[in-house]
N, C-alpha and C positions, 0 to 999 in steps of 0.2 A: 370951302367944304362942299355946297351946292353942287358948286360946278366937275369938280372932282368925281362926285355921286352918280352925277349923271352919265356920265363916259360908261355906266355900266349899261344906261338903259337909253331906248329909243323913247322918243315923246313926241307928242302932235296937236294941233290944236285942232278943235272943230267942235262941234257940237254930239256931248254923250251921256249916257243917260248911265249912271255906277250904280255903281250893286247895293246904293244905300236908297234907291230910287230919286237920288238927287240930279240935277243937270248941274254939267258943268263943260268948259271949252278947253279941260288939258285934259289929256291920256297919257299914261307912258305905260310901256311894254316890259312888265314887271318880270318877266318868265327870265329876259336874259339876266336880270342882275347876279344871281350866284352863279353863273357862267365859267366864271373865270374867280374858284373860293379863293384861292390862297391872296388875291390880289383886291379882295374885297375883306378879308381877313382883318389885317388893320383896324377898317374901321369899325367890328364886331368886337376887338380889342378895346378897342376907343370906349362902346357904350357900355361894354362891361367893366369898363373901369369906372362910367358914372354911377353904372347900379349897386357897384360893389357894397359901398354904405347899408346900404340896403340889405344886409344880411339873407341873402334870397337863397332857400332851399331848393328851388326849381324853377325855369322856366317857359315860360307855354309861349307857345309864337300859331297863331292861323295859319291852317294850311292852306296854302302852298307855302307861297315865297317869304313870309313872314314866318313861318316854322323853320324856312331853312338858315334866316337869319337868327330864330332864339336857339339853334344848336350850336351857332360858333360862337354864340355871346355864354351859352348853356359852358360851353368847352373850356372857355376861360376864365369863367366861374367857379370850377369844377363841380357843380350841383345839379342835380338831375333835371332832363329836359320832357317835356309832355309838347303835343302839339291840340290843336282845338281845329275841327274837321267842320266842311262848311255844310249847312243844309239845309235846302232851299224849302219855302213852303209859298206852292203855286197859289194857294186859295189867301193867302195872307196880301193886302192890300196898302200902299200907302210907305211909307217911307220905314225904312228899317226891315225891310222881308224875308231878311237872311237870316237865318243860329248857325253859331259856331260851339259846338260840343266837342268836350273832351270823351274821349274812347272810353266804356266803361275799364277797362284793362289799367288806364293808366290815372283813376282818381286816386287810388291812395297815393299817388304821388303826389297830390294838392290838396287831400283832405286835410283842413286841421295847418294847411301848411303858408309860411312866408313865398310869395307866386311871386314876379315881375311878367307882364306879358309885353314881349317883344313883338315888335313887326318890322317893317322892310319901309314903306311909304304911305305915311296915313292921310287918307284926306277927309272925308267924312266919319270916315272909323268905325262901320259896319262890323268890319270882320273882329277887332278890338270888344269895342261893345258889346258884341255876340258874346267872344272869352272871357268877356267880365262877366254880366250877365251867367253864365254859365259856370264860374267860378265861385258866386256868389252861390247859388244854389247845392252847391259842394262843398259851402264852409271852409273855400280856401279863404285865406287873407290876402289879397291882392294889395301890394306894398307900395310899388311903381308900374308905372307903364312907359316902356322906352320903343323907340323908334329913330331910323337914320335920319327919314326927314319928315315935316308936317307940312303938308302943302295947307296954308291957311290958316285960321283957328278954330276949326270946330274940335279938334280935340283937345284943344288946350279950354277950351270950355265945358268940355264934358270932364276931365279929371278935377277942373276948380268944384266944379257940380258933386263932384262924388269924393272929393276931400283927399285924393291920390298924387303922388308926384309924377313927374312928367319927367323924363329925361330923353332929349333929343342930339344928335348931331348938328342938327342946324334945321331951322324953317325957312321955306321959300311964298311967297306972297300967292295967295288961290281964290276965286269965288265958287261958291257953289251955288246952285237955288234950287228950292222946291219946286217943283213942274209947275206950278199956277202963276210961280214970278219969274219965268227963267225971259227974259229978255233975247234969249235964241229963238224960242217957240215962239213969241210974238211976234219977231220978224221973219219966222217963216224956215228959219233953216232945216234943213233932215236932218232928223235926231239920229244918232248908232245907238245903238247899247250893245255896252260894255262888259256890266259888272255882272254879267250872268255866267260866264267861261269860268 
């Protein structure tokens, strides 16, 4: 399934600093995955048939490319879909610096309501957290949280932490570190960042 996945997107390795302020040595270029919908379809078929149990009234996917994956999972669902918009706060320090908010326009579609939040590729799960986060202060009920794939396990440790299911496609093996342990920075490598685009 991994490998399947991947054909959608380009990946690289090096040293990069994500938008959750964590380093890590993989990147992939998220932008082409819904490229080519009807042939990434399938597998948006696939996770909505995990969530389906889940009796889910709507669901929220981060914008960008993880909104565009909770409207085809939204589609096969047939239940309304909201996306959570990213926003960055320059003066916020330290790991986590991102919120993702839902549009005022489209709360009552998760006020009060059964959510699954979808995404595309979680690795540290910034943009995720953000949606929960932000769901929770709107008195959604956030049921499940699905994704194609999990690079690692930070997210499967934050849904155990927060008493949520988890339905994935498939996970593929990831480190990440906090800046003070990354093993890149210690040997010197140039950092990129990433997770600011």
């Amino acid at each position: 399934m991994t490998e399947d996945l991947l054909t959608f997107v380009s990946g690289r390795r090096g040293h990069f600093q994500l938008e959750s302020g964590h380093h890590g040595d993989l990147w992939f270029q998220l932008e082409t995955l819904c490229l080519r919908p009807r042939e990434l379809k399938p597998f948006a078929a696939r996770l909505a048939a995990q969530l389906a149990p889940y009796k889910i009234d709507a669901v929220c996917g981060p914008f960008v490319e993880g909104a565009f994956i909770a409207l085809l999972v939204s589609l096969e669902l047939d239940c309304e879909f909201t996306y959570a918009e990213r926003i960055a706060d320059t003066a916020r320090e330290g790991l986590f610096p991102v919120d993702y908010h839902i549009p005022k326009a489209l709360w009552p579609a998760v006020k009060g309501k059964r959510v699954a939040i979808v995404n595309d590729f979680i690795n540290a799960g910034s943009a995720v957290r953000g949606a929960f986060y932000h769901m929770q202060a709107l008195d959604a009920s956030v049921v499940a949280i699905g994704a194609l794939l999990a690079l690692g396990d930070a997210i499967i440790r934050f849904t155990a932490e927060h008493h949520i299911p988890l339905e994935l496609l498939d996970r593929m093996a990831n480190t990440i570190w906090t800046p003070s342990q990354c093993p890149l920075c210690a040997s010197g490598v140039p950092l990129e960042i990433v997770g600011n685009s």
